[in-house]
DRENPA-705150 format. One record per residue (C-alpha): x, y, z; residue number from 1; residue in three letters. Coordinates in Angstrom, 3 decimals, padded with zeros to 6 digits. Layout:
<sites>
<x=X y=Y z=Z n=NUM res=ALA>
...
</sites>
This chain:
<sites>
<x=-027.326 y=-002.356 z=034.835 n=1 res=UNK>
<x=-028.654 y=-002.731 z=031.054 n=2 res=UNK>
<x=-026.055 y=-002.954 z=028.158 n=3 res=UNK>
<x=-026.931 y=-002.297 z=024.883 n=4 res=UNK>
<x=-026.561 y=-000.688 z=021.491 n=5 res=UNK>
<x=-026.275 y=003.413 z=021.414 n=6 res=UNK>
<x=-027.119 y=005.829 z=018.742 n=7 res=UNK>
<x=-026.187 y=009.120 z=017.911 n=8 res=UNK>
<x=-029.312 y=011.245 z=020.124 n=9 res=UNK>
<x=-026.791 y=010.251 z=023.425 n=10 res=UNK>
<x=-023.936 y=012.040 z=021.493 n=11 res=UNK>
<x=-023.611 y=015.133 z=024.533 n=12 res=UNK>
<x=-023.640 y=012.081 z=027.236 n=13 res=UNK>
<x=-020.861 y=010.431 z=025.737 n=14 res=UNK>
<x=-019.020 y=013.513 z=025.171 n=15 res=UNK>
<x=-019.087 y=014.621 z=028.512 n=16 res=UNK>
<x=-018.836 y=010.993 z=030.178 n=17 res=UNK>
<x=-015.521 y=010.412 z=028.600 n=18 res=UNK>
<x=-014.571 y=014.074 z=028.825 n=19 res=UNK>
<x=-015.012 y=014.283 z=032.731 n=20 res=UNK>
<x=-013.278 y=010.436 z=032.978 n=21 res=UNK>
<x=-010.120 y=010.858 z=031.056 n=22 res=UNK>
<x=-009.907 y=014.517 z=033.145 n=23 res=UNK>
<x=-010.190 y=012.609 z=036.395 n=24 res=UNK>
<x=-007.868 y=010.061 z=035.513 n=25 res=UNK>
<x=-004.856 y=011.777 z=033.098 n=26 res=UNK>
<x=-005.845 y=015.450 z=033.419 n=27 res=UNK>
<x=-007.877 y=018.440 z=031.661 n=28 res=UNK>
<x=-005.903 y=018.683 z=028.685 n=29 res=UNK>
<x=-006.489 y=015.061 z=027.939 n=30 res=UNK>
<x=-010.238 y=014.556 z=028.692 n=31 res=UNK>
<x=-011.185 y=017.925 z=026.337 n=32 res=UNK>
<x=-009.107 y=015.993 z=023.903 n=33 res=UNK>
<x=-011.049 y=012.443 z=024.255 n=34 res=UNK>
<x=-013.846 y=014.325 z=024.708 n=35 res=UNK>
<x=-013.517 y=015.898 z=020.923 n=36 res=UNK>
<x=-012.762 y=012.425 z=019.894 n=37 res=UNK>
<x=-015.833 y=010.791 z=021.126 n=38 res=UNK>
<x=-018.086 y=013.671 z=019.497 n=39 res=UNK>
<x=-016.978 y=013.078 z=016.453 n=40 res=UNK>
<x=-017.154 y=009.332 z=016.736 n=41 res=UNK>
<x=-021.215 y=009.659 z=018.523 n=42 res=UNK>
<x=-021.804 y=011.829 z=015.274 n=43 res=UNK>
<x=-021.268 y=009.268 z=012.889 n=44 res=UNK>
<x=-022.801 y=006.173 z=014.385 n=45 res=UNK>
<x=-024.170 y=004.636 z=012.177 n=46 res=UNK>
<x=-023.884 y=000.205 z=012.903 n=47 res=UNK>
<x=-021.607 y=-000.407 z=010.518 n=48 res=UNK>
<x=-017.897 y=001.583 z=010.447 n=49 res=UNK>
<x=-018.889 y=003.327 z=013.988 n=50 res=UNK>
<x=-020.949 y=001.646 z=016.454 n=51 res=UNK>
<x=-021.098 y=002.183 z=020.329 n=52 res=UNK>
<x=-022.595 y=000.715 z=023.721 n=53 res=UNK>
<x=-023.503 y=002.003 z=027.052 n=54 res=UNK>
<x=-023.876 y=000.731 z=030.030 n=55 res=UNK>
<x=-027.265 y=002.532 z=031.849 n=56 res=UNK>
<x=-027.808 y=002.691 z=035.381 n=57 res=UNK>
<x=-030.857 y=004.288 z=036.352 n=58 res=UNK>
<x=-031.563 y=006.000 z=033.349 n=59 res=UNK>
<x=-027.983 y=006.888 z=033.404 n=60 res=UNK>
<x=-025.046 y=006.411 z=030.954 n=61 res=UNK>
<x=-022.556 y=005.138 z=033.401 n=62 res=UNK>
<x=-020.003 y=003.302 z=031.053 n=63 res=UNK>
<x=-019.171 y=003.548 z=027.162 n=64 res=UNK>
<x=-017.222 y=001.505 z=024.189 n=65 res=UNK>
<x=-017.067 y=002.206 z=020.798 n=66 res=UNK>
<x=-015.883 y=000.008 z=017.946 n=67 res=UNK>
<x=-015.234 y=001.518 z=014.641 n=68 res=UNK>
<x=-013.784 y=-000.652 z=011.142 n=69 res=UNK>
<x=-010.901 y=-001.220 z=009.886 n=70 res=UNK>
<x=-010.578 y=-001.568 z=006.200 n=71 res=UNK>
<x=-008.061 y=-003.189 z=004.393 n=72 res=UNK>
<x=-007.722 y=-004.048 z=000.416 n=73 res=UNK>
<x=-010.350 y=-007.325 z=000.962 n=74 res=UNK>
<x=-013.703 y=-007.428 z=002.744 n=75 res=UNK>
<x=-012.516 y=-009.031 z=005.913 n=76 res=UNK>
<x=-014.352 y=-007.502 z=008.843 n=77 res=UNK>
<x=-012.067 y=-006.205 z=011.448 n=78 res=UNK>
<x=-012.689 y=-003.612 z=014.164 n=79 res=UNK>
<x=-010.731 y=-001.489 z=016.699 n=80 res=UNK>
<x=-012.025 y=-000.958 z=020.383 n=81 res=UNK>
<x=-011.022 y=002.624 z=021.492 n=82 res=UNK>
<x=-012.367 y=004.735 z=023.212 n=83 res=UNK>
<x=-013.415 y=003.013 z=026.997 n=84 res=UNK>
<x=-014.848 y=004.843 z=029.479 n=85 res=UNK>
<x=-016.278 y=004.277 z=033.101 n=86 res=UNK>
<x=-017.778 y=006.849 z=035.356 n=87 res=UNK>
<x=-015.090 y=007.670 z=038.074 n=88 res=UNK>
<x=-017.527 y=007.615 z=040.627 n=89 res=UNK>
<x=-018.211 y=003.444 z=039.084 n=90 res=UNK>
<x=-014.855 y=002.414 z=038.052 n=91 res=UNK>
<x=-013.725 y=-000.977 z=038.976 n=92 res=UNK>
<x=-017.177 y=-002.869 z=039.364 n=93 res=UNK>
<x=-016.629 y=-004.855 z=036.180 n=94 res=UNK>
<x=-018.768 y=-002.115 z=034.812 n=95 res=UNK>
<x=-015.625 y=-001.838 z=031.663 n=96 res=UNK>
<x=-015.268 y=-005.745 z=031.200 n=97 res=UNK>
<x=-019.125 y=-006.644 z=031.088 n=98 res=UNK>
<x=-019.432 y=-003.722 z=028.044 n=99 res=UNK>
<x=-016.207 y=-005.288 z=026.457 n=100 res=UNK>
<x=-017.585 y=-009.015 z=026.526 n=101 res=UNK>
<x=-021.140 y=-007.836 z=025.648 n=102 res=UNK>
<x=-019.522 y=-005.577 z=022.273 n=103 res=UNK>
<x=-017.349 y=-008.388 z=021.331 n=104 res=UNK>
<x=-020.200 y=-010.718 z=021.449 n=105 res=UNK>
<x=-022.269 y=-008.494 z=019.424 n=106 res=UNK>
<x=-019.353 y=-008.126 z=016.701 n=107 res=UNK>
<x=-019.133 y=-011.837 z=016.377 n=108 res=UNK>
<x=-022.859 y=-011.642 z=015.582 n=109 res=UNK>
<x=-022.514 y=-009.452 z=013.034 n=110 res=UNK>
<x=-019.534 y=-011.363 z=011.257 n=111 res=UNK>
<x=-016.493 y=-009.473 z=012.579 n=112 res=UNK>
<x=-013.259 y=-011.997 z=012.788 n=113 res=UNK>
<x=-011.416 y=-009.924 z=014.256 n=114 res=UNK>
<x=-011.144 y=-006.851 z=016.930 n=115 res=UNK>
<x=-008.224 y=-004.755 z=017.872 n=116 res=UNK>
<x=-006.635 y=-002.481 z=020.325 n=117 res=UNK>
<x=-004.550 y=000.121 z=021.863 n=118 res=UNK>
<x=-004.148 y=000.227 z=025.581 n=119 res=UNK>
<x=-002.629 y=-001.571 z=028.344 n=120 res=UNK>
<x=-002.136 y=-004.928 z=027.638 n=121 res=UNK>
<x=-003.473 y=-005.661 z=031.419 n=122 res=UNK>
<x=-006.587 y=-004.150 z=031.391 n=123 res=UNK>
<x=-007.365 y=-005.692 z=027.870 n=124 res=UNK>
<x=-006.016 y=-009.035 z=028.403 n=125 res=UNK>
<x=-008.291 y=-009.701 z=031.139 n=126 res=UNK>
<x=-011.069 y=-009.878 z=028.201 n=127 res=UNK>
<x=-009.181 y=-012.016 z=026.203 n=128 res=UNK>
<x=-006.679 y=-009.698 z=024.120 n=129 res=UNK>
<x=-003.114 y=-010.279 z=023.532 n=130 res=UNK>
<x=-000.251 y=-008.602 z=022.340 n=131 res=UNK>
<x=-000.378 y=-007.801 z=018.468 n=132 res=UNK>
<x=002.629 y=-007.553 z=015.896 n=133 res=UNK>
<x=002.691 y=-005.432 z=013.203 n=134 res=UNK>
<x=004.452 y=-007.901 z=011.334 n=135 res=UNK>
<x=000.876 y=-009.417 z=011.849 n=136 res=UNK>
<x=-001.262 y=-006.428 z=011.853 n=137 res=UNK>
<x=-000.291 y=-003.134 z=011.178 n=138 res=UNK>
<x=-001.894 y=-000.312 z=012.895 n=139 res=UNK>
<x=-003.942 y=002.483 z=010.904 n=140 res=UNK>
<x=-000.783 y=005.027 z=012.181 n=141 res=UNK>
<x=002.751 y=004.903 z=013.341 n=142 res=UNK>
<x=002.369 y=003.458 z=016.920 n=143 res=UNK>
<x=004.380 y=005.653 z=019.723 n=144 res=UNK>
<x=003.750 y=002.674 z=022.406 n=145 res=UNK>
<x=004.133 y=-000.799 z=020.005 n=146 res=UNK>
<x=003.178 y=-003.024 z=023.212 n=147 res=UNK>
<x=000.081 y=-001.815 z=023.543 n=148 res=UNK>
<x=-001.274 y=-002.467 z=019.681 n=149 res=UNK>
<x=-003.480 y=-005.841 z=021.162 n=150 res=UNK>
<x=-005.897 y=-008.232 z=019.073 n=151 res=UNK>
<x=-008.290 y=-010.924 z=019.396 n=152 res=UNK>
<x=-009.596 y=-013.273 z=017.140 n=153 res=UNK>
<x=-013.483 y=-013.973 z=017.333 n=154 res=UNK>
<x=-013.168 y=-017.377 z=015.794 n=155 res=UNK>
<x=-011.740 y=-020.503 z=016.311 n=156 res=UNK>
<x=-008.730 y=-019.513 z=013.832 n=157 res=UNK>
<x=-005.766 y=-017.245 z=014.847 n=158 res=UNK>
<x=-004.968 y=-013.589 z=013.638 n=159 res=UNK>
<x=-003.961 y=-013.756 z=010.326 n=160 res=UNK>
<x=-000.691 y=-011.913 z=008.836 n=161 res=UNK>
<x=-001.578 y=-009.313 z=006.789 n=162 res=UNK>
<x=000.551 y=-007.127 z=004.742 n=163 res=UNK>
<x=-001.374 y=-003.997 z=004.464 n=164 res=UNK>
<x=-002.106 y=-001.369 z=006.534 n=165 res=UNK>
<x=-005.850 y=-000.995 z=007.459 n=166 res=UNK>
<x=-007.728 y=002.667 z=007.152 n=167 res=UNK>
<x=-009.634 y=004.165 z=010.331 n=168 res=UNK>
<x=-012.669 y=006.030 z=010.303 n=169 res=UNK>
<x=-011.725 y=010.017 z=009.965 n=170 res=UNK>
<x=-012.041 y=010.617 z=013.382 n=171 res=UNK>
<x=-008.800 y=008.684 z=014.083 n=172 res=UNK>
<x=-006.725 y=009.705 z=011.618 n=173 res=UNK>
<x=-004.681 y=012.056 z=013.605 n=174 res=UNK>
<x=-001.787 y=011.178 z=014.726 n=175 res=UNK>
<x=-001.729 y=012.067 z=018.273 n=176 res=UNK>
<x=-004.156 y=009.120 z=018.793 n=177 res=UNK>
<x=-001.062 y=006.772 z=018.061 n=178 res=UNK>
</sites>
């Protein structure tokens, strides 16, 4: 398995990789929805605000992450992890984790303090994420599942309190994401 960087010329793979995994695993309705997501997210790649890695078997996009900024009123460099996707057919081989670690590593690289959130607190905690308040960090959007807003520091200093609430990239500002 190879992990690395993806650019926008693998934006019909990652549309119908998360499409056909969010279908298997919450239903139709949801994976044509995730699947519109990610298109819009693979169309703006660009290293910077949206960036996204794969994880290719041979020759085949079997897993995906994408990280897109946060901006709030200073230049601190904070991103949010959503969406995650494994192949059905590969799901728990580590295949989510490994891409997780590997993006994470690469934000740190490029100067991000910290990365963000929203899933289960389980699956996320296992690569170092914990529970996030918004007393701490507020969320782009009005949260409909608080527990699962999750954050990680990628220095040696914690989260700290901020008392503004961050823009997303366009793709996210909808509220049915929240």
């Amino acid at each position: 398995m190879k992990l690395e960087r993806l650019g926008n010329s693998r934006r019909a793979e990652l549309s119908e990789l998360f499409r056909s995994t969010f279908s298997d695993s919450e239903g139709e309705d949801e994976g044509l929805t995730i699947g519109r997501l990610v298109d819009k997210l693979a169309a703006v790649i660009d290293d910077v605000d949206v960036i996204a890695f794969g994880a290719i078997e041979n020759g085949a996009l079997t897993g995906a992450i994408f990280f897109t900024r946060l901006k709030f009123s200073d230049d601190s460099i904070v991103y949010m992890l959503a969406p995650v996707a494994v192949s059905s057919a590969r799901q728990r081989s580590g295949i989510g984790q490994a891409l997780i670690e590997f993006g994470l590593q690469q934000l740190k690289k490029q100067g991000a303090g910290v990365v963000v959130t929203y899933g289960d607190p389980a699956y996320y905690g296992r690569a170092g994420f914990e529970p996030l308040s918004e007393n701490v960090m507020q969320a782009p959007m009005e949260l409909s599942m608080p527990q699962g807003w999750l954050g990680q520091s990628l220095s040696d200093s914690p989260i700290e309190a901020r008392s503004d609430r961050p823009n997303c990239v366009e793709a996210f500002r909808d509220p049915a994401y929240w």
